[in-house]
Backbone bond lengths (Angstrom), bond angles and torsions (degrees), N, CA, C in turn:
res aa  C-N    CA-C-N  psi(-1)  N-CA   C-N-CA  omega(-1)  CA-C   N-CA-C  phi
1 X - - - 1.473 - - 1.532 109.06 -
2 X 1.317 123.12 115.72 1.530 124.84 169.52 1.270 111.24 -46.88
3 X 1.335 132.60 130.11 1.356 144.25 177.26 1.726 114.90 -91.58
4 X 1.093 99.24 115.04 1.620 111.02 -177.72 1.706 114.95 -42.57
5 X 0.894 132.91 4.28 1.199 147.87 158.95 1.426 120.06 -60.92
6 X 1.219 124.03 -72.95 1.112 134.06 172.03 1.603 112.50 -75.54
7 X 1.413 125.12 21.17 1.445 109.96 152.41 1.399 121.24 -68.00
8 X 0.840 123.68 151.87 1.597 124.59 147.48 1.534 129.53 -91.57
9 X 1.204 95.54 117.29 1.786 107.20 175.21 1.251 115.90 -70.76
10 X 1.265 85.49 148.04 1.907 101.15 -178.15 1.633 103.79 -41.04
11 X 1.141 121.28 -49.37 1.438 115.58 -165.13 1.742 105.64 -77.70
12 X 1.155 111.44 -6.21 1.795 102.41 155.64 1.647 116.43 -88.75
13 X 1.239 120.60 -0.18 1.261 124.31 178.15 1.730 116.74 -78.67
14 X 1.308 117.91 128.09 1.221 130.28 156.38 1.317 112.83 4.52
15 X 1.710 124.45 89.46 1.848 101.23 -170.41 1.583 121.04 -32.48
16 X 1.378 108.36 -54.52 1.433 125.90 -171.13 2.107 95.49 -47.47
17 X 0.733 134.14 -24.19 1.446 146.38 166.04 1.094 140.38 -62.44
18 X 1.514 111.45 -36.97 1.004 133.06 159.24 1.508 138.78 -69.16
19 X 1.146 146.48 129.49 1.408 156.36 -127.13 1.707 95.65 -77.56
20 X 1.394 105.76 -85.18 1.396 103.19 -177.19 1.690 117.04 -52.91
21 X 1.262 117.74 -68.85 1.376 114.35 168.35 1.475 127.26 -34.73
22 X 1.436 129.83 -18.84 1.323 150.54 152.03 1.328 126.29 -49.43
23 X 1.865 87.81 -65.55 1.592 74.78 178.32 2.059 119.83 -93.66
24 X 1.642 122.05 6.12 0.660 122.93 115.34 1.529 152.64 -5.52
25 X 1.006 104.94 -83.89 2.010 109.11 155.07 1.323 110.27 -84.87
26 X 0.859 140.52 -40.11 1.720 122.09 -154.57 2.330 92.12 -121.00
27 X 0.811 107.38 9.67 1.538 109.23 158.24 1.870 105.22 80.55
28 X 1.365 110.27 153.36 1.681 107.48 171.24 1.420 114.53 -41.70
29 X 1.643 106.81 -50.11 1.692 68.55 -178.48 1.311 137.93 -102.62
30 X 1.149 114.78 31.79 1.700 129.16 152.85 1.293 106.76 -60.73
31 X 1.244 142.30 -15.77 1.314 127.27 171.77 1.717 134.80 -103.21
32 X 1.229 126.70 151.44 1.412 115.67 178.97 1.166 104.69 -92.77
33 X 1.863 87.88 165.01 1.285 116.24 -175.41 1.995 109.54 -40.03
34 X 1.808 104.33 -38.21 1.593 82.38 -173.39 1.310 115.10 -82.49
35 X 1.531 116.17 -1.36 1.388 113.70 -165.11 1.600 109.87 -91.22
36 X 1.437 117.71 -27.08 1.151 143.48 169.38 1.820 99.21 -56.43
37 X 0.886 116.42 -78.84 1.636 107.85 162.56 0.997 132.43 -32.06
38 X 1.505 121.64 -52.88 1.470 133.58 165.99 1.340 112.66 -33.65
39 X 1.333 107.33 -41.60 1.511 123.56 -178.75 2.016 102.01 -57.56
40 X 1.325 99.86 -80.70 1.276 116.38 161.78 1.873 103.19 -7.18
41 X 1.718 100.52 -92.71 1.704 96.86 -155.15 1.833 98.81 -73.94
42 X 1.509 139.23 -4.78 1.276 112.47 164.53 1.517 95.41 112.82
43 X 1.327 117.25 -84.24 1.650 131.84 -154.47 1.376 100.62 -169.85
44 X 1.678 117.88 135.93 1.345 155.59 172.67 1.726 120.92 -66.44
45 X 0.679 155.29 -133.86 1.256 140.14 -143.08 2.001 95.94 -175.71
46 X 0.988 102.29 149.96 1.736 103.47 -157.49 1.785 95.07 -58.54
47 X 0.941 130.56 -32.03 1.811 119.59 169.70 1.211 123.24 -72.44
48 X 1.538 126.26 -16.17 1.361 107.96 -158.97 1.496 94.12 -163.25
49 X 1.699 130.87 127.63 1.532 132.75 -176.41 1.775 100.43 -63.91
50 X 1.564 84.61 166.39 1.422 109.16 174.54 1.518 101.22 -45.03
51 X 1.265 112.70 -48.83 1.267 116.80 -148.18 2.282 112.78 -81.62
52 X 1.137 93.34 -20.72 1.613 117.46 173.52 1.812 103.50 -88.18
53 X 1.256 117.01 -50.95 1.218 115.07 163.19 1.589 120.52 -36.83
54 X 1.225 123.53 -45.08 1.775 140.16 -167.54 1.253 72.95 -86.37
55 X 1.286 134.66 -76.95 1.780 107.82 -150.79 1.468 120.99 -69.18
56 X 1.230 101.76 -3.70 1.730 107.69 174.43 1.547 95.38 -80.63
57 X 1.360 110.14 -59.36 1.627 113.07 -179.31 1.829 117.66 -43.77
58 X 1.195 108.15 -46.55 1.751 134.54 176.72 1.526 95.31 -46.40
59 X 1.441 105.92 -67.09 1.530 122.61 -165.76 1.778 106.99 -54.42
60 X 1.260 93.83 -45.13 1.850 87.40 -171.35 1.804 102.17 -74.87
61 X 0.735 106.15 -28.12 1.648 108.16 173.12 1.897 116.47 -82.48
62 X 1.635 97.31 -3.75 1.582 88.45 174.96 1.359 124.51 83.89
63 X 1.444 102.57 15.17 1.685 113.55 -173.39 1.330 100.85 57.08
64 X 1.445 147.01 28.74 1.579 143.21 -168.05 1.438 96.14 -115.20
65 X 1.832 119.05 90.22 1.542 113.87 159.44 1.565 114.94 -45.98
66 X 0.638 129.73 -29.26 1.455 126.58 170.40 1.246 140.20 -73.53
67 X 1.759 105.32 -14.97 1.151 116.13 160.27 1.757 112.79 -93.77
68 X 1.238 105.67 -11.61 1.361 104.66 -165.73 1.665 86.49 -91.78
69 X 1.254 155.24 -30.95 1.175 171.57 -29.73 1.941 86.52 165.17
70 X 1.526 105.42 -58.87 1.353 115.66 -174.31 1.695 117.61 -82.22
71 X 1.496 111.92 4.91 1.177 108.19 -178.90 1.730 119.55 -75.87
72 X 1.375 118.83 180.00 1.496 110.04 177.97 1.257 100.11 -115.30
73 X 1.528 117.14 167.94 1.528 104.89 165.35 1.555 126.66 -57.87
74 X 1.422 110.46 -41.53 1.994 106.26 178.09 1.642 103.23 -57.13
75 X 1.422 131.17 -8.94 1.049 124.99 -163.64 1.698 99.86 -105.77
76 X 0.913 103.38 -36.37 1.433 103.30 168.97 1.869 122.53 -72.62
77 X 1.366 85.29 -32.88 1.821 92.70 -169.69 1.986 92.91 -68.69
78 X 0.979 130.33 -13.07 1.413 127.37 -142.22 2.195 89.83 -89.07
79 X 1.684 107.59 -6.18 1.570 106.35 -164.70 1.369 89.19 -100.52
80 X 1.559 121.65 104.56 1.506 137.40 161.59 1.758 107.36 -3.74
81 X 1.148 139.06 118.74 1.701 144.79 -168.02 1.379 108.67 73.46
82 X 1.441 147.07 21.07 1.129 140.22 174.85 1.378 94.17 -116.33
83 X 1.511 115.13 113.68 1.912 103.99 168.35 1.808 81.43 -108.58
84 X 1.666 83.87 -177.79 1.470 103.36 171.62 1.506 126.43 -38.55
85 X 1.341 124.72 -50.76 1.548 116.29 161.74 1.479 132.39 -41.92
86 X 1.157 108.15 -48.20 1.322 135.06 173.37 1.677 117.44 -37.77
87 X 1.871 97.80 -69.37 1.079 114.52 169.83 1.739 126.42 -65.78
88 X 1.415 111.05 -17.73 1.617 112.22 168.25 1.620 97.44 -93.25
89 X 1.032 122.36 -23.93 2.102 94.55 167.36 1.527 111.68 -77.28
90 X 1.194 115.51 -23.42 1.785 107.05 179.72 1.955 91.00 -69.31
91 X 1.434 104.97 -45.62 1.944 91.03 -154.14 1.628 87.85 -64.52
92 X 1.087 124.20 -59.11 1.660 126.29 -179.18 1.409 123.49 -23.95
93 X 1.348 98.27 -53.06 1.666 108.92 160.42 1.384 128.92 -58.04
94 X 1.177 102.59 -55.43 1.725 96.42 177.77 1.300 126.54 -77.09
95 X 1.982 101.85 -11.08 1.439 93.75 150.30 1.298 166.60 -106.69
96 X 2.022 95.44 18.20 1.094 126.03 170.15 1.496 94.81 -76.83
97 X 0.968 110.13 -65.30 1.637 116.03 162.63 1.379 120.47 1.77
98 X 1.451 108.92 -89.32 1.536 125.88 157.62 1.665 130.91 -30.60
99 X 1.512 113.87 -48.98 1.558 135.54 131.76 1.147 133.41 -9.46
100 X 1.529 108.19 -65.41 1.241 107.39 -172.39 1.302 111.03 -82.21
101 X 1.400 124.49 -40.00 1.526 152.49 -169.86 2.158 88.72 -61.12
102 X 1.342 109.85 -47.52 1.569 86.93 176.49 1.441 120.89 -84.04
103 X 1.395 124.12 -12.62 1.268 125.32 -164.23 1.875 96.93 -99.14
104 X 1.159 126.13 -0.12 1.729 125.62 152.56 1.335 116.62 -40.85
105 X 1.321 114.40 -46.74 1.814 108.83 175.97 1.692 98.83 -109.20
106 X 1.308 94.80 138.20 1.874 105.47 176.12 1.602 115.37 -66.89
107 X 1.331 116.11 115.87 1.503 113.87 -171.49 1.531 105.31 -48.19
108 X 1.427 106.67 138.56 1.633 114.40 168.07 1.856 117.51 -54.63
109 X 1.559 106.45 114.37 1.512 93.64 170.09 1.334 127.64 -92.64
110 X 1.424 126.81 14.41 1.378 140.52 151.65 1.533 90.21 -116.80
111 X 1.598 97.27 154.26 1.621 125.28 175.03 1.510 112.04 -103.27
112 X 1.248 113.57 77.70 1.463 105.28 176.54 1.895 128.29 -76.71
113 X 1.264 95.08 -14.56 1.851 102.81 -165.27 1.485 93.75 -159.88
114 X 1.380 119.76 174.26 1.197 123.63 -155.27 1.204 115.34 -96.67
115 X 1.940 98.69 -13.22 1.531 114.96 -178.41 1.997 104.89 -64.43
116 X 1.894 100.82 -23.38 1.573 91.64 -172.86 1.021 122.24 -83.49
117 X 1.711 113.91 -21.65 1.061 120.75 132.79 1.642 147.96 -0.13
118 X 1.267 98.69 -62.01 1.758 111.73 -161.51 1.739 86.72 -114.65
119 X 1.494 120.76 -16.30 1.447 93.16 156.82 1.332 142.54 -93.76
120 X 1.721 101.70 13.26 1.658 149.22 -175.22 1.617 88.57 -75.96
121 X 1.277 118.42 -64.05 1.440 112.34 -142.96 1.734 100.04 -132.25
122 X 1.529 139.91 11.87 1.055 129.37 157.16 1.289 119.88 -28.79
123 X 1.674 99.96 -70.64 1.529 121.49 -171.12 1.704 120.92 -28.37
124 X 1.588 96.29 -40.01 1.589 119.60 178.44 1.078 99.06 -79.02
125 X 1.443 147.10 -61.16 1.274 133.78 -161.60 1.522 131.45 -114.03
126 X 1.115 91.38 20.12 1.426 102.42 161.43 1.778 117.34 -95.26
127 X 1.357 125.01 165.63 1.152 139.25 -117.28 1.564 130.85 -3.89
128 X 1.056 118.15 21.24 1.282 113.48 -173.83 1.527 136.76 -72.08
129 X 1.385 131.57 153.49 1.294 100.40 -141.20 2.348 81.53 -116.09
130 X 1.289 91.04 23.46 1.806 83.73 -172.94 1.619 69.30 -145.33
131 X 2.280 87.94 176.89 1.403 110.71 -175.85 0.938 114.79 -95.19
132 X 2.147 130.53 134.28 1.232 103.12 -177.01 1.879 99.16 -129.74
133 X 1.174 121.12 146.49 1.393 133.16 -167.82 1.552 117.67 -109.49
134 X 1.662 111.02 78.87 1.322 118.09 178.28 1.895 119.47 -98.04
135 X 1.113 103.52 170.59 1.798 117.15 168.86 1.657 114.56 -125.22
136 X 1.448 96.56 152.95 1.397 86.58 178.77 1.772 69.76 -123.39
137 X 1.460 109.38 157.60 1.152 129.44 168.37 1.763 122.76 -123.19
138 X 0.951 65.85 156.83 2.158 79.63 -154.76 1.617 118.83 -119.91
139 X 0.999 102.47 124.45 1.882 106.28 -176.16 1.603 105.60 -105.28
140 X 1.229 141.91 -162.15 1.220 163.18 -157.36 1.792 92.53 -69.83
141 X 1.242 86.54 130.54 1.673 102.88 168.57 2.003 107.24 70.52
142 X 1.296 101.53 -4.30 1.505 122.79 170.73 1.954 105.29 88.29
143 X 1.376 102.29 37.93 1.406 132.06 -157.49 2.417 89.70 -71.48
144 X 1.144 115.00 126.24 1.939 100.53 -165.05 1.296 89.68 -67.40
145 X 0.949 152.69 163.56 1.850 163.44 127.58 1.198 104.87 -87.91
146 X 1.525 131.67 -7.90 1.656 137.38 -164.08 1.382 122.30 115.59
147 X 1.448 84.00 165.08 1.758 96.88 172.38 1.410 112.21 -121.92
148 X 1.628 86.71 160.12 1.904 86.59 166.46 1.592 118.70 -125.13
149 X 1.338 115.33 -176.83 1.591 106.84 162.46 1.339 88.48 -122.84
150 X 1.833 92.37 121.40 2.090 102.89 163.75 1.688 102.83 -61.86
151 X 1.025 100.84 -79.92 1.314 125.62 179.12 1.619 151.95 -149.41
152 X 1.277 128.50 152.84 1.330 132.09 -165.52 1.406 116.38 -98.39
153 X 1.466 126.74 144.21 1.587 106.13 -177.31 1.479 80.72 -147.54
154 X 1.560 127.12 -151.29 1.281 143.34 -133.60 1.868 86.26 -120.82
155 X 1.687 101.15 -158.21 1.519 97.15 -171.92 1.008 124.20 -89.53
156 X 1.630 111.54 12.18 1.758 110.38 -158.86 1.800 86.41 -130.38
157 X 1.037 125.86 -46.64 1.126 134.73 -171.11 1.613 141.83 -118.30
158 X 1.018 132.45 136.56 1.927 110.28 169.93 1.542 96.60 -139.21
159 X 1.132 109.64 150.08 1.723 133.80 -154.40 1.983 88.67 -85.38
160 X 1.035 128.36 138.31 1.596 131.98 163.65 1.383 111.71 -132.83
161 X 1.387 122.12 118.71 1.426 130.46 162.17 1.530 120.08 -87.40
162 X 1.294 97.78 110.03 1.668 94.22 175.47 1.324 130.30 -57.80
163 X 1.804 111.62 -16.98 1.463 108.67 164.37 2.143 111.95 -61.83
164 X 1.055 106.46 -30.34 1.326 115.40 177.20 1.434 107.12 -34.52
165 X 1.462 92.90 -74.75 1.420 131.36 -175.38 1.628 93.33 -29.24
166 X 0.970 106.31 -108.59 1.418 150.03 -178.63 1.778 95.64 -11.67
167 X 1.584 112.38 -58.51 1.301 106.97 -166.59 1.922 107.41 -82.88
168 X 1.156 118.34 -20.79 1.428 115.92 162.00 1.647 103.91 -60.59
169 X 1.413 130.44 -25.42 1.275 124.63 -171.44 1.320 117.87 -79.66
170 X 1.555 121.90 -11.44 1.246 125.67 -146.34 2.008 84.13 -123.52
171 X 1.592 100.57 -43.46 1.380 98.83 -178.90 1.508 113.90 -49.39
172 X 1.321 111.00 -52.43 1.460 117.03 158.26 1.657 147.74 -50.72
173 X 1.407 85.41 -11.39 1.608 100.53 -171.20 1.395 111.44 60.84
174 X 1.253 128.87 20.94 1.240 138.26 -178.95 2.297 118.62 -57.95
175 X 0.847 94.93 109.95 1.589 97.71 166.86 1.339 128.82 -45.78
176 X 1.660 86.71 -55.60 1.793 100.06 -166.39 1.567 104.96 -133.46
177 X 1.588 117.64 154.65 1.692 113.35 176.89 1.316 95.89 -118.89
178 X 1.530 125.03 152.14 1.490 125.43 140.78 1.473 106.67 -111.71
179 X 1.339 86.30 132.28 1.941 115.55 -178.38 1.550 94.77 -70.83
180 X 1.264 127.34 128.25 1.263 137.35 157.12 1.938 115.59 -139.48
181 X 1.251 84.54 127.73 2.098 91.65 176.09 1.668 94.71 -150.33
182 X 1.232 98.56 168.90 1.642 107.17 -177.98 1.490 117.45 -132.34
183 X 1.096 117.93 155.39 1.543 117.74 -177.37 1.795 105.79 -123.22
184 X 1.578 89.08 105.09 1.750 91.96 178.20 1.468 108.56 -54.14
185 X 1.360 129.61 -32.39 1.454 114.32 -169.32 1.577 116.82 -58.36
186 X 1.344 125.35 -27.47 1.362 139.39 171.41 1.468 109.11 115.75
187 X 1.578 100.13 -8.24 1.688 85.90 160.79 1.301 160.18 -110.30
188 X 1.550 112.13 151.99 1.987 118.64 -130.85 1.564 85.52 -82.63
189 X 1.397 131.63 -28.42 1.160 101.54 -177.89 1.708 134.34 -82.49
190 X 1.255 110.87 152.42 1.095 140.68 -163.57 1.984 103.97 -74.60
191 X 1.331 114.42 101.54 1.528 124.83 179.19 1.645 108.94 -48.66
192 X 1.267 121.69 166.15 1.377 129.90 162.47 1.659 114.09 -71.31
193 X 1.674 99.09 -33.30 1.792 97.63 163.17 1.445 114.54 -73.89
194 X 1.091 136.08 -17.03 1.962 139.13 172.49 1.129 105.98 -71.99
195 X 1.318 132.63 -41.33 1.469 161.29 -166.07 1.417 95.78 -70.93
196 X 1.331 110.98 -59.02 1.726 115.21 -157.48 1.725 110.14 -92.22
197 X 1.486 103.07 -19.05 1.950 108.40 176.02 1.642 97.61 -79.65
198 X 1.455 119.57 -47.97 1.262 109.42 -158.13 1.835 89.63 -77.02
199 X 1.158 148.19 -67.98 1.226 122.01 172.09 1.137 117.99 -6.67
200 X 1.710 122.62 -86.88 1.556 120.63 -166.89 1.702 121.12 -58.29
201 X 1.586 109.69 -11.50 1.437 106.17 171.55 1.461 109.68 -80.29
202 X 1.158 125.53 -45.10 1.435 118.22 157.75 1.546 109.44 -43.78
203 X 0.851 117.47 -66.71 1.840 100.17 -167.13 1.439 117.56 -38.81
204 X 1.555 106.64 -54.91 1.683 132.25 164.61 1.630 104.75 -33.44
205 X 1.128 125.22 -61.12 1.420 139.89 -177.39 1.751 109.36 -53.52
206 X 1.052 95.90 -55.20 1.963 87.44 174.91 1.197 104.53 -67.80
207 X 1.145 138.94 -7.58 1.449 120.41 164.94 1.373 114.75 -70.18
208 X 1.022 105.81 -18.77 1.552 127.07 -158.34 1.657 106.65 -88.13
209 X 1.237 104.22 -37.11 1.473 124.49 -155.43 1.834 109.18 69.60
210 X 1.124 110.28 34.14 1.823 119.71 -156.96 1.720 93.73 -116.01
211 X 1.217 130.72 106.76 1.417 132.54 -174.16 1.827 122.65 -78.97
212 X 1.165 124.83 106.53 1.234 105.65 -177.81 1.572 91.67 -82.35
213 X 1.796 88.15 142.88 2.206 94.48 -174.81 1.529 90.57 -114.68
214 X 1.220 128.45 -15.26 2.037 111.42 175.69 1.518 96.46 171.94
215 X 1.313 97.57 155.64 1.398 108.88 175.09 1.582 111.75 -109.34
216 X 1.020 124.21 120.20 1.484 119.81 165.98 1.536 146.93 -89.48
217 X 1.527 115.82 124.97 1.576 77.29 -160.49 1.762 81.45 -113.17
218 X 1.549 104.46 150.59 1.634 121.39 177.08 1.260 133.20 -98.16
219 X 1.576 132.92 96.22 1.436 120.78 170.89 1.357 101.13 -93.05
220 X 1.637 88.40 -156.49 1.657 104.00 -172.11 1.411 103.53 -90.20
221 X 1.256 126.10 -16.67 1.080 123.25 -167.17 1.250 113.36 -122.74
222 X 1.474 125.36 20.19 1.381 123.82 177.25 1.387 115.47 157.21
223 X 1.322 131.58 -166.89 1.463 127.12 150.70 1.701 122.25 -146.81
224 X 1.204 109.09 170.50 1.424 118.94 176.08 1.813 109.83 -106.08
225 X 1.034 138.34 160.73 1.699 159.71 177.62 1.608 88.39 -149.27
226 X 1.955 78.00 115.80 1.711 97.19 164.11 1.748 106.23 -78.99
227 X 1.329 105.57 -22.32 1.524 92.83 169.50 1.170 116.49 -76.69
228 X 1.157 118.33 -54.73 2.061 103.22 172.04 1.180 120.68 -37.24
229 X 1.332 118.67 -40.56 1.250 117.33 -173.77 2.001 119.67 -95.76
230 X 1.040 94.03 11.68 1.426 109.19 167.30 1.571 110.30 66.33
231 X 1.520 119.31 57.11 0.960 113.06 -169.22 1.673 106.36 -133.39
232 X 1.563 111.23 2.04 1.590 99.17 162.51 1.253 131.23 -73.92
């Protein structure tokens, strides 16, 4: 077994080698994904640098920022030199990260198609590792006034009350709702229970004179419209 003694620390390394001093002279993106982290947690644990630490961390996640993106803190704290601090500058990071990457195109303030839709509410429902049950609400010409979150449930499911619904619609003076929830498992299709709520919220809604215009459902990798697909 190599004895932690004879490692060498980052700060005996070649400046030009080193993480901060790296990207320093030779710019962010001269550096990798683990060194870029390295940056993040600081210093490694008396066996192994900051920078071997991230690729152990990288490695169990598959080199997939996006999976590492979806981790929690107990899940992070669990890699030998990561305590709790540690693990809220990696999630912090990747979710300014995530942030910035949606706020590149200016959210649509009319809803014309379902695509403006899902570029309304990605931001919210992407990586998440439970179900979450929001509205976007809609005024004249289908103009957003906002969204809400009804509610959150586990990985298969989240509970929605149409009184919810309904009375955020009225608080708003809202016309029209789009149904949006997401399915962490990644799949786009649409259940016989998605199928059968967004029906009865429409029915509920003409009482209302309150229009449901589509339901959306959100993965990580895309989405489905039960109205595109002809399923209200």
């Amino acid at each position: 077994m190599e004895n932690y003694d004879n490692k060498i620390s980052i700060k005996s390394w070649a400046e030009e080698d080193r993480p901060r001093e790296k990207l320093s002279g030779q710019g962010r993106r001269a550096l990798t994904d683990a060194e870029l982290i390295a940056i993040l947690i600081g210093s490694g644990s008396r066996t192994e640098t900051a920078v071997e630490l991230s690729k152990r961390i990288l490695h169990h996640y598959e080199n997939d920022l996006n999976k590492l993106g979806k981790a929690s803190i107990a899940e992070l704290c669990k890699f030998k030199g990561i305590g709790e601090a540690k693990a809220i500058s990696i999630i912090a990071a990747l979710e300014i990260g995530r942030r910035r990457n949606d706020t590149e195109s200016q959210a649509p303030e009319f809803i014309n198609s379902s695509k403006d839709g899902y570029n309304i509410m990605r931001r919210h429902l992407m990586d998440l590792n439970h179900e979450e049950f929001w509205i976007i609400l809609l005024g004249r010409s289908q103009k957003v006034l906002g969204k809400e979150l009804i509610s959150k449930g586990g990985l298969t499911a989240t509970v929605c009350d149409p009184k919810i619904i309904f009375l955020s619609a009225i608080q708003y003076q809202a016309s029209g709702i789009i149904l949006v929830h997401n399915h962490p498992s990644g799949n786009l299709k649409a259940s016989h229970e998605d199928i059968s709520l967004t029906r009865n919220l429409i029915n509920a809604g003409r009482m209302l004179d309150i229009k449901i215009f589509d339901h959306l459902i959100i993965t990580d990798n895309g989405y489905t419209s039960l109205g595109d697909a002809d399923l209200m």
